[in-house]
C-alpha angles and dihedrals in degrees: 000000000000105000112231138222125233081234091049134268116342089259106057091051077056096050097047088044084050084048098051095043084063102045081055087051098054090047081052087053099039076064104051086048088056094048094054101041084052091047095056095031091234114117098153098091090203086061104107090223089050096136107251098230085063090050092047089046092053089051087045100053087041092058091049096057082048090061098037089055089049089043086046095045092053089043086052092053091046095053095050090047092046 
């Protein structure tokens, strides 16, 4: 028999620590996005001098809360299954 947690199944306390570390890395790149911007003056992304590190951060952030709703979605069916 699998041993359990008081916090659930050794998985899900990976998952949700998987969850969290990129929450944190999205607020890390959030920063970085700021700092160029900043950097350049230009904050409005449709601008044609809007500094490209801040537009592959963006993509790259985007692509992160893609994969955390996807992450929290499948946290959320194995806790009502649970």
């Amino acid at each position: 028999m699998q041993e359990v947690s008081r916090f659930g199944s050794d998985g899900d306390v990976r998952l949700d620590g998987l969850i969290a570390d990129l929450w944190w890395r999205v607020r890390l790149i959030n920063t970085d996005i700021l700092e160029a911007e900043a950097k350049a003056g230009v904050f409005d992304a449709q601008q044609p001098d809007y500094p490209p590190l801040a537009a592959n951060l963006r993509a790259r952030r985007d692509n992160l809360v893609s994969t955390i709703n996807v992450l929290e979605q499948r946290a959320k069916s194995a806790s009502k299954a649970a």
